[in-house]
Structures are given as C-alpha cells and as structure tokens.
C-alpha positions, 0 to 999 in steps of 0.5 A: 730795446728788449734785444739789447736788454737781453744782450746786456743781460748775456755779457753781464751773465757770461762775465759772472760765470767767467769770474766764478770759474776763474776763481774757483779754478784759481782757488782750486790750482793754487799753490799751497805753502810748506809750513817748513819751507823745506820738505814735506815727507810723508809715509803711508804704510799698510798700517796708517790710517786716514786720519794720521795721513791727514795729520802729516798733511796738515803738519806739513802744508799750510792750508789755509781754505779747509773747505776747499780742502775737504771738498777735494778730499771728498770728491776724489775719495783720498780717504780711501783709495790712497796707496802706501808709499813714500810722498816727499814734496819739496816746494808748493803745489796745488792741494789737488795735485797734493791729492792726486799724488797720494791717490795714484800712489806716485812715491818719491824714490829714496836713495839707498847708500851702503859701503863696506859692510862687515856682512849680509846682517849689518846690511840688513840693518843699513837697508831696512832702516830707509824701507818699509821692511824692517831688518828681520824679513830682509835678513829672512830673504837675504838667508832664504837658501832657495834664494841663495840658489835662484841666483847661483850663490850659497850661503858662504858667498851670497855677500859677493853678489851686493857692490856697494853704491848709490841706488835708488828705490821705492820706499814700498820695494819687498825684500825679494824685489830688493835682492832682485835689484841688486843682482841686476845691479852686480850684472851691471858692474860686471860687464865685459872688461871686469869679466875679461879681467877676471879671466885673465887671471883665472878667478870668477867675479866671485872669487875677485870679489872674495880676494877684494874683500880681504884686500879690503882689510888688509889696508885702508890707503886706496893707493896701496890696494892693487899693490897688495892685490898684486902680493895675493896673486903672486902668492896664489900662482906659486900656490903658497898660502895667502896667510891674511891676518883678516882672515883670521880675525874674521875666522875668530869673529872678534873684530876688536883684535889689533895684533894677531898672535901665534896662538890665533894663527892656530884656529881652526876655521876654513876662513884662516888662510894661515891654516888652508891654502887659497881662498877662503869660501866667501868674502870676510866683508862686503868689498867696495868696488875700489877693491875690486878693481884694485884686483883686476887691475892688481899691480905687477910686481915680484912681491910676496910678502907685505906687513904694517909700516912701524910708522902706524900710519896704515901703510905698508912696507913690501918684500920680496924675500921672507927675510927682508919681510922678517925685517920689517916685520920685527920692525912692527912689532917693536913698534906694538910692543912700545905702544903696549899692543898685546892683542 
C-alpha cells in the first residue's frame, strides 16, 4: 500500500513539475505581438542608454508579462552588455530572442541606394543619412589624400572608384570600412570584359568612368548615350577637343545654366574641354553604371558633332560634318531664343 501510495505520489509530482516546465517554457518561448504590426527598428548607438533602449523596446512590442520581461532582462544583463547596432524585427518573436538578438550584437542590414551624384559631398550626405556616421567624418574620409593614395587615386578622381547601386551594410560600418566596401565593389564591376573594353579603346577604368560621366550630362535618354559615347571617342581619335558643355558648366560650378554661351566658353578651368583637349582630370558627376557601359559598348558610327534637338524633348540631332552641325545647331538655339532662354 505504501509502495503505491508512494508510486501515486511520484506521477502526481512528475506531472507538476512537467506542467510547470511546460509553462514556464511556453511563457518563456512565446511569441510577442508588434504593437504596429509592422516593423519594430530599433538603433542603439555609442551614446543610448539602457533606458532609452527599453523605451524603443517597449514602444515597439506588446509585452504583456512585465515580470518575465524584466526576469530575462536581468538573467542575461542586457542592460549592460548590449551592443550598438541597427536591430529591425519584422514579425513576433519570443522576448528571449528579442533579447539575444540585442546582447550578441546580431543587426539588421540596411540597404544603401545611390545613383548619379553631382560629387563625393552629395554622397556623403546620401550615405550618412542611413548610418551611424554622420556626413562631416565620411567627407573626412572621403578626402583623406593618404586614403586617396591607399587605393590608387587623388583628389580629382576619387569619385570614379563609387558605381552607384544597391548595397548592403551594417548600420555600425566606420567611414574607412565603408571606402574599403566600395572599392571591393568597383573591382567587382570591373571584371575582365569591362577591362578588355576598356583596353580596346585605349582608356583606363578611370578614364571610362571620366568619359561616362560627361556622357552622363550630355543626355538623359539612355538609348542615346553609346551613341554619343561614340561622338567623344571619334573626337578623341582624331585628337579634336571634346568641347562638352557640362564641362563647362561644371567648370563654372553654376549648375543652373541652360544655355552655354560664348562668354562661358571662355572660362578658365582644366575642366572646360572647350579650352584643353582630352579629358578633364576627374569625373564632372558620379556616373551610372549605364553610362559606363554605354562607353565600352559606345556605337560605331562616323559622327562628330551632336546638339539638343529643337523639339526639347532631350534628344539629340547627329552630324557628321561641322556644317550639317551648324545646322541643327541654329535650330536650337531659334529654339532657346522663342523659349526666351538666355542663360
């Protein structure tokens, strides 16, 4: 009798104990609701504290056993062994792994988009907005002449060695890591074919890139940038001057300018390829990488000369000889004069 008493007395313990693990486990394991149903970010940086870290914690979860919260909280010492970082969850989770996710320093990437840019500032502003860096340390970096110099650049083409794309970084990433990136990335676009392009018509990556930028200005109808590639390498072979109007804008730095005029053409500048023939000594944007392809796939053609279409549509009318360009040109600038375009 005492035997099955004590027998009795084992399962009914055995079952408690089950139950009690069973709930704490499943207390402790289950999922917690986002209060927006949506994301929950969080961003801890060298400067937050715990307590504004809860706070994002608390806004972005609803945690309804505060008790078991703060029993994890204090078992794992998240309060002082969390790590700066970008933390986005996008659907509900156990507060544990919330938790591990804070202590272990396991970020969310973010997605880094840039396209065209005017210059290595605007992309310092663009970058830092969506990093822990702010705009004034990347702008440091990004004209560090000894960094310049690390990957085989200066000052006037640094801006080559960035292909606007779709990257992906940590939120934590240093400005010198962030240059380290991308010139792991520019190695990346340049592989062998671009580099075989590249020789075959006796321009470096650099200098393609240079050449795309101006392409890029030139023309904002995609179908027509490897013909007009095409114009500036023609031009480059004969050794005539590229006489590109961006260049000259660019060499003004007013990039409000619609309509060059001969008195702009006279600025002095080794940017305004109206003045000095060849290439200028850096890009006069951040090219895309259709511009740069539209250079090493450039259109053969026997075109020299090209101008804005009088329909101001951002086409353009080509001409193989300086008179039919005269043409066109007067064309245009009819055009400009009824439009009252002066400048």
């Amino acid at each position: 009798m005492i035997k099955k008493l004590l027998l009795i007395f084992g399962l009914f313990s055995a079952i408690i104990v089950a139950l009690l693990t069973w709930t704490f486990y499943s207390t402790f394991y289950k999922n917690v609701e986002l209060k927006s149903g949506a994301n929950c970010t969080i961003f801890i940086s060298t400067e937050t504290t715990w307590e504004e870290i809860n706070l994002q914690i608390q806004d972005g979860f609803k945690i309804d056993n505060q008790t078991l919260y703060q029993s994890i909280i204090n078992y794992k010492s998240l309060s002082s062994t969390f790590k700066t970082g970008h933390y986005t969850f996008s659907k509900p989770i156990p507060l544990n792994q919330i938790v591990n996710t804070l202590k272990n320093g396991n970020q969310t990437p973010i997605k880094i988009v840039f396209n065209t840019l005017r210059d290595l500032s605007e992309l310092a502003g663009i970058i830092a907005k969506q990093m822990m860096f702010d705009s004034t340390e990347l702008i440091e970096t990004l004209t560090n002449v000894d960094i310049q110099k690390q990957y085989n650049y200066n000052k006037e083409s640094f801006g080559t060695m960035f292909i606007p794309n779709t990257y992906e970084f940590y939120w934590t990433v240093s400005p010198s890591k962030f240059v380290e990136r991308m010139n792991s990335e520019h190695n990346l676009f340049w592989d062998k074919q671009r580099l075989l392009k590249a020789k075959e018509i006796s321009l470096t990556p650099t200098e393609v890139s240079i050449l795309a930028s101006i392409v890029e200005k030139e023309t904002s109808v995609k179908s027509e940038m490897s013909t007009v590639a095409g114009v500036y390498l023609n031009r480059i072979k004969r050794k005539m001057p590229l006489q590109a109007d961006p260049t000259v804008i660019y060499a003004m730095g007013d990039f409000s300018i619609r309509r060059v005029t001969l008195k702009m053409l006279e600025t002095e500048s080794p940017y305004n390829t109206y003045k000095y023939r060849g290439l200028p000594p850096g890009p006069i944007c951040i090219p895309s990488s259709i511009a740069i392809d539209a250079v090493l796939n450039h259109k053969k053609h026997d075109y020299l000369y090209f101008c804005a279409s009088p329909n101001m549509d951002g086409s353009h009318l080509f001409a193989k000889t300086l008179r039919q360009h005269n043409q066109n040109a007067n064309e245009y600038q009819k055009m400009l004069n009824k439009m009252r375009i002066y400048k």
